[in-house]
C-alpha positions in Angstrom: 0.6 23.5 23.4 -0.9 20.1 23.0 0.5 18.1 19.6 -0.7 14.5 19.2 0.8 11.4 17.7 -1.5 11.7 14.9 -3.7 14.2 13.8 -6.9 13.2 12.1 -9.0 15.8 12.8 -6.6 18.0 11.0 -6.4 16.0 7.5 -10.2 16.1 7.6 -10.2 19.8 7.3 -7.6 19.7 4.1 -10.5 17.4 2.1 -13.4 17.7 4.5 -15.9 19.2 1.4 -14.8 16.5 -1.4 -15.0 14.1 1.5 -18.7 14.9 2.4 -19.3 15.0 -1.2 -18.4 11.7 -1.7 -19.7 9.9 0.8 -23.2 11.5 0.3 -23.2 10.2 -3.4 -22.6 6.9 -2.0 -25.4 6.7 0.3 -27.5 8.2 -2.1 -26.4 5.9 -4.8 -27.5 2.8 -2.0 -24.7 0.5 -4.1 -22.8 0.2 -0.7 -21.0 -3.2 -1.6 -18.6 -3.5 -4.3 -19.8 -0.5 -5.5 -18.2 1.7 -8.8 -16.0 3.4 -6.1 -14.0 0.7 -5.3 -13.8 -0.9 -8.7 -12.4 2.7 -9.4 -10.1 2.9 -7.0 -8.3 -0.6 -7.1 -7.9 0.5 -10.7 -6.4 3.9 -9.5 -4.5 2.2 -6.3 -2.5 -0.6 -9.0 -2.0 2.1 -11.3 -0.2 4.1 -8.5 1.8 1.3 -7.1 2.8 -0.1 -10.5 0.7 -3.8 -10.0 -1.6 -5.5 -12.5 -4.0 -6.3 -10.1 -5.7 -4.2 -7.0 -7.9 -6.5 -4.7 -9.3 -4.4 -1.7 -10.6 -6.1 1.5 -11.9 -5.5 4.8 -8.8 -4.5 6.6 -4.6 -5.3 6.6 -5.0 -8.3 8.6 -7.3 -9.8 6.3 -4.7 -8.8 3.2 -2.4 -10.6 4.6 -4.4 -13.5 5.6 -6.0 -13.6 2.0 -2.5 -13.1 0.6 -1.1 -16.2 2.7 -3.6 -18.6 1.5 -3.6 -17.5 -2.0 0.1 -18.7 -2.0 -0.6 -21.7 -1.0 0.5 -21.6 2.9 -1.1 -23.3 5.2 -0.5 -26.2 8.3 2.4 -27.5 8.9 4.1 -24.7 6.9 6.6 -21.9 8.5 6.9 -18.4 7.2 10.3 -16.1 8.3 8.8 -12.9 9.2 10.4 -9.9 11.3 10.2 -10.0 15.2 9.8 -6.2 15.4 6.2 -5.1 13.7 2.7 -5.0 14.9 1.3 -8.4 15.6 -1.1 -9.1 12.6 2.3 -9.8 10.7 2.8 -12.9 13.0 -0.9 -13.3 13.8 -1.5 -13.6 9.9 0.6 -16.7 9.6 -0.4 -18.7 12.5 -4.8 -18.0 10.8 -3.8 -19.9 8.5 -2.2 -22.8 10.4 1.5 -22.0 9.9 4.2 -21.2 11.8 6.0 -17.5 12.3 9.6 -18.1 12.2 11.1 -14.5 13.6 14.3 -13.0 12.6 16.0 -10.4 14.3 16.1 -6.8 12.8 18.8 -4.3 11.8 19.5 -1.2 14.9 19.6 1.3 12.6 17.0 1.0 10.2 14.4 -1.3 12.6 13.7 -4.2 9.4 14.3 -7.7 9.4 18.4 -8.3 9.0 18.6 -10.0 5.6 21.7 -11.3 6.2 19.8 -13.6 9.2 17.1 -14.7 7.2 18.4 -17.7 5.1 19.8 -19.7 8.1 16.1 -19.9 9.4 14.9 -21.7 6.2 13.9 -25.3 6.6 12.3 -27.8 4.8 8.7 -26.3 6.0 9.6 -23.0 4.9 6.8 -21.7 2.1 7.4 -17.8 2.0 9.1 -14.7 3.5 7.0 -12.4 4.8 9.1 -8.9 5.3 7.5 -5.9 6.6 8.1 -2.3 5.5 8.6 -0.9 9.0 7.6 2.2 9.5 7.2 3.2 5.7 11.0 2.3 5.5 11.9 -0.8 2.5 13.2 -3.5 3.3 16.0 -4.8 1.6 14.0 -6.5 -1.6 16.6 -7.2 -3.6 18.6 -9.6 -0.9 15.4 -10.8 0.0 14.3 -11.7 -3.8 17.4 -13.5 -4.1 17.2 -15.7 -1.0 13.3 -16.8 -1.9 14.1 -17.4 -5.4 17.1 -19.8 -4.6 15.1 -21.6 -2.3 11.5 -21.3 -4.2 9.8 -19.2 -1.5 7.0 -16.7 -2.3 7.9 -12.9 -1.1 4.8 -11.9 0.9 5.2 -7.9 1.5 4.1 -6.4 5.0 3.7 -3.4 3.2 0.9 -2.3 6.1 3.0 1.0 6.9 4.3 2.1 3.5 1.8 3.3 0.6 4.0 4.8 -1.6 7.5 4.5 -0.2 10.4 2.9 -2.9 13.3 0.3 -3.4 15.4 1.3 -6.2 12.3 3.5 -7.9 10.0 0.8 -7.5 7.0 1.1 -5.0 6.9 -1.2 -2.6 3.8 -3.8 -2.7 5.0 -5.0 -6.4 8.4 -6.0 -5.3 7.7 -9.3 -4.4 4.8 -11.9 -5.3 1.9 -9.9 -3.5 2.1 -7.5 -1.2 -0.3 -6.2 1.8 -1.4 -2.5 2.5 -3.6 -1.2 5.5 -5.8 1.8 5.5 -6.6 1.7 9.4 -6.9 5.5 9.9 -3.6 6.2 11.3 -1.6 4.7 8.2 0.2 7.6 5.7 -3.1 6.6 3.4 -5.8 6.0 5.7 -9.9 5.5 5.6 -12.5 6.2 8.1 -12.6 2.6 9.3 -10.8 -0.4 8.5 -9.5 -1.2 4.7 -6.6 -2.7 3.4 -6.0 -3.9 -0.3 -3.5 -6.7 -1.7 -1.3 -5.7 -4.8 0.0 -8.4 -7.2 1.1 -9.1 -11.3 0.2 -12.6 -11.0 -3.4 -13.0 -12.8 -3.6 -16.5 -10.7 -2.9 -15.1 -7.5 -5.3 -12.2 -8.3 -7.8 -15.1 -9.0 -7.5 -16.4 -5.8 -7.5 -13.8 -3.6 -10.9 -12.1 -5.6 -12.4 -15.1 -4.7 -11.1 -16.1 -1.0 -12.3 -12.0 -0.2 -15.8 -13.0 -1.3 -16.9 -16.6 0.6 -14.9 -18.1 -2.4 -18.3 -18.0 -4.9 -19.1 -16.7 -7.8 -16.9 -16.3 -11.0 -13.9 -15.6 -9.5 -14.2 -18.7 -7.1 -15.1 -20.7 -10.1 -11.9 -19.5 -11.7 -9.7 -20.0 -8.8 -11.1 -23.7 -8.3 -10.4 -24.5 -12.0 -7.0 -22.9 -11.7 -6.5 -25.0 -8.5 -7.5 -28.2 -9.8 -6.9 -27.9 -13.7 -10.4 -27.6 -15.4 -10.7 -25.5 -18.3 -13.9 -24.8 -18.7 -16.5 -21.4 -19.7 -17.1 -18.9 -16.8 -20.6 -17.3 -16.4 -19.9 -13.7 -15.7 -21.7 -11.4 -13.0 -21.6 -7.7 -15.2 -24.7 -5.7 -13.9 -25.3 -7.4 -11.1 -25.9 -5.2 -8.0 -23.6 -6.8 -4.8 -25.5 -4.8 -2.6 -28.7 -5.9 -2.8 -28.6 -9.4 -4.9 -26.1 -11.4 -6.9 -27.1 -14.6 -8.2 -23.6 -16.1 -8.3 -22.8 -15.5 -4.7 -24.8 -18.6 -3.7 -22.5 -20.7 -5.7 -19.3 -21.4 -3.8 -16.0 -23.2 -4.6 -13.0 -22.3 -2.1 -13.6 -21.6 1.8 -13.2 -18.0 1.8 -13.9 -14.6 4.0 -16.1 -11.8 3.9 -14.2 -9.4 3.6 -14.6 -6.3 1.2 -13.9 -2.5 0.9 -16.9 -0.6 2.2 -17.9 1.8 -1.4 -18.1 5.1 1.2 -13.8 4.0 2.4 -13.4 3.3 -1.6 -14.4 7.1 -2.3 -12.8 8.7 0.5 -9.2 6.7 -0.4 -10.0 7.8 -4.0 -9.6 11.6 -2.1 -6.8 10.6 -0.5 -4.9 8.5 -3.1 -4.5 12.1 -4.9 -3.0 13.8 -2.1 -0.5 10.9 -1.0 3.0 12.0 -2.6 2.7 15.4 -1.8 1.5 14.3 2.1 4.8 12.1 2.1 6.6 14.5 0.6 5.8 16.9 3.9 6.4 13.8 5.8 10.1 13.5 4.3 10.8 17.4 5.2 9.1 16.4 8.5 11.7 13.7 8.7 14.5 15.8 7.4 13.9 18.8 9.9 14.1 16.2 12.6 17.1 14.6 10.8 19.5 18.1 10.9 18.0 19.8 14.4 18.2 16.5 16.7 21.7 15.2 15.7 23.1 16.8 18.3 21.2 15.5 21.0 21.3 11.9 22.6 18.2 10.4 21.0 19.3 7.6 18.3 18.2 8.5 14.9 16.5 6.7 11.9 18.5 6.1 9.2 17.1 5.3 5.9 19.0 2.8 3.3 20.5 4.5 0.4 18.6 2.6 -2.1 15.3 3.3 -0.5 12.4 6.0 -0.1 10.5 6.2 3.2 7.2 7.8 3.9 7.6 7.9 7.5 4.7 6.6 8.4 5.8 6.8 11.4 9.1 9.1 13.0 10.9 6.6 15.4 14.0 7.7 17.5 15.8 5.3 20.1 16.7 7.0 24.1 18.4 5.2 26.7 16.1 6.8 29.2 12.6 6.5 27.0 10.0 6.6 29.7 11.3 9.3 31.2 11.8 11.0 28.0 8.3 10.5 26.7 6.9 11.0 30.6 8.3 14.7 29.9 7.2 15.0 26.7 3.7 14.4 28.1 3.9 17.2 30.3 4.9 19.6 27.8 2.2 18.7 25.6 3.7 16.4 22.9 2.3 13.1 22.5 4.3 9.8 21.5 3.8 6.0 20.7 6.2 3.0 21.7 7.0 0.9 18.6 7.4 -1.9 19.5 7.4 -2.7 23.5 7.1 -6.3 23.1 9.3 -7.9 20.0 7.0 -11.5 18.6 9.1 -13.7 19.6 8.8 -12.6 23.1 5.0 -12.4 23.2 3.0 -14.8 25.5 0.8 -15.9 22.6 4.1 -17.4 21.2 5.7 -18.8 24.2 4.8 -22.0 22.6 7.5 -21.6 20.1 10.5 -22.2 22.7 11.8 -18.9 22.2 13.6 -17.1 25.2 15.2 -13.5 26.2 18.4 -13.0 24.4 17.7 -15.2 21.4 17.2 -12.2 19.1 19.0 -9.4 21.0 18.8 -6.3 18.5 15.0 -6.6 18.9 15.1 -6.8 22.3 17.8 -3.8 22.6 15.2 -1.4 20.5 11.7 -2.8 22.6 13.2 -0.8 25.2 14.4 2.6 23.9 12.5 3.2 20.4 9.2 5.1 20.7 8.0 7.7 17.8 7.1 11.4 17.8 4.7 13.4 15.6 5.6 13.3 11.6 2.3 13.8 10.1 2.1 16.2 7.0 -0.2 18.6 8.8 1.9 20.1 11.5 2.8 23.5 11.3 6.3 25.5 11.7 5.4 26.7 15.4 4.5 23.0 16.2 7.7 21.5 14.6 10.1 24.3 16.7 8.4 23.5 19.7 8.6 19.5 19.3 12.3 20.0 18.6 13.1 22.9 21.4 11.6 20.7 23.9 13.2 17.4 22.8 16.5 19.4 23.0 15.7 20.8 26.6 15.0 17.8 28.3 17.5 15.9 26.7 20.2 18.9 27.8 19.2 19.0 31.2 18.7 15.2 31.3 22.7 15.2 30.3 23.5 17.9 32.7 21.9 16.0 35.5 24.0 12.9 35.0 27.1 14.2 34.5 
């Protein structure tokens, strides 16, 4: 039996006919930039998250790029961001000319330790960035408290987490603008690159609709006003077609990106959007099946924080012995995925920053023994007994071996 990490070819099938549907609509409607879809679905996608405001760009990276600037960070400034996530987190913060200050993460639940963060805050210090590892919330509230005593912006890594909660509130709207991705492996994924930024703040919102578009038109107009205290009238763009010609466009106020939603990934994630809770939903009995049949063995569990919600975007155990767990696991069929092999702090791209082994050891300890096995909603009961039947007997005859 082969089972991969992922299984894209098998979530096609569930929406392959509404998918093909859409996306023929699109091309035939040849409004393939900014297009009704996307309107549509930042609508539906800040209506599902519990924001004001939906802005969708290119990909994750670029959210949190956009996002960074839009609060105001830039050279010169340090963000405190987790250690152990994928490197656009860090990579974000140093675009834009700042500096990634890493904190070191809890064992159990693999986010950053909110009881580290505050004696990492100096005088530079513009925001917290905290990243939703693995579809698990952070600890928002601590968080929350520590930026507002220090007047910090809360920037959420929220990459890995499209639905999952903090105290019944969905993640992306706890703090002052959060960051999804829809890179096809993600719980709500495209078929390409997307990512969308969530806020309540109609400045913010201002500023990142314009930074996503070369900073022109209305919305750069607006955000250069905002920025530099004109009041003033707006012309407004309604009617225009993006795709083919926009007179505003060739009016610009802020340095910006391109960087926008295809329409043909806006109607697909409209597809998706209404299958998400009931696909993390399979993904929390995925989670739980793993949770009650591999307690016994010696893999280190994930444990979620009572006050949160995880989609497990992603299924990640701990083994002393992880490549030659995983090496067996290969054999048998069943595909995995090390998360994370090299912490931030220890990357060579940062070796700049003075940082050295052992300076954030919990990190560290996990690079070396956490890797993630299949969790995705599609995989059936034969798959799920085999993944666990074969986790058991190589961990049993591992055990038997040393002792």
């Amino acid at each position: 039996m082969n089972i991969p990490l992922v299984d894209l070819k098998a979530q096609f099938k569930t929406i392959e006919d509404k998918a093909t549907k859409a996306a023929c609509e699109v091309l035939s409607s040849a409004n393939y930039i900014m297009g009704k879809d996307v309107i549509e679905f930042e609508k539906e996608f800040a209506n599902y998250v519990g924001a004001k405001h939906a802005i969708s760009v290119g990909n994750g990276t670029d959210a949190l790029v956009i996002a960074l600037m839009a609060c105001g960070v830039g050279k010169g400034d340090e963000v405190i961001t987790t250690t152990f996530t994928f490197f656009s987190t860090a990579e974000s913060i140093s675009a834009v000319g700042a500096t990634p200050v890493f904190v070191d993460v809890e064992k159990d639940t693999y986010n950053i330790d909110s009881t580290k963060i505050e004696e990492k805050i100096t005088e530079k210090t513009k925001a917290i960035m905290p990243v939703h590892i693995f579809g698990q919330p952070a600890k928002m509230e601590e968080i929350n408290k520590i930026a507002k005593k220090h007047n910090l912006k809360v920037i959420e890594d929220a990459a890995q987490a499209v639905g999952a909660e903090y105290k019944g509130k969905k993640v992306g709207v706890i703090g002052d603008i959060g960051c999804f991705s829809f890179f096809p492996t993600k719980n709500l994924g495209c078929a390409g690159d997307g990512g969308i930024i969530t806020t309540s703040d109609d400045n913010l919102a201002t500023i990142v609709k314009a930074l996503r578009t070369h900073g022109s038109g209305e919305n750069g107009q607006r955000a250069y006003n905002y920025l530099n205290n004109i009041n003033e009238e707006i012309e407004v763009s309604e009617g225009h077609d993006d795709t083919v010609y926009n007179p505003l466009k060739y009016y610009n106020y802020l340095i910006g990106f391109n960087s926008r939603l295809d329409t043909i990934q806006a109607a697909i994630l409209r597809i998706k959007l209404g299958f998400i809770d009931s696909w993390n939903e399979k993904r929390r009995e995925n989670a739980k099946n793993y949770d009650e049949k591999l307690k016994e063995t010696a893999l280190t569990l994930p444990v979620i924080i009572e006050e949160g919600k995880s989609v497990y975007n992603m299924y990640v155990v701990q083994a002393e012995n992880r490549e030659e767990v995983i090496s067996k696991l290969k054999e048998k069929g069943i595909s995995t995925g090390v998360y994370y092999p090299v912490p931030m702090h220890l990357q060579k791209v940062y070796k700049n920053l003075g940082y050295k082994e052992g300076d954030l050891p919990v990190a560290e300890y996990l690079s070396h023994r956490t890797f993630a096995i299949p969790v995705y909603p599609e995989l059936n009961t034969e798959q799920k007994e085999y993944i666990v039947d074969t986790i058991k007997n190589i961990i049993y005859i591992d055990i038997q071996r040393k002792n």
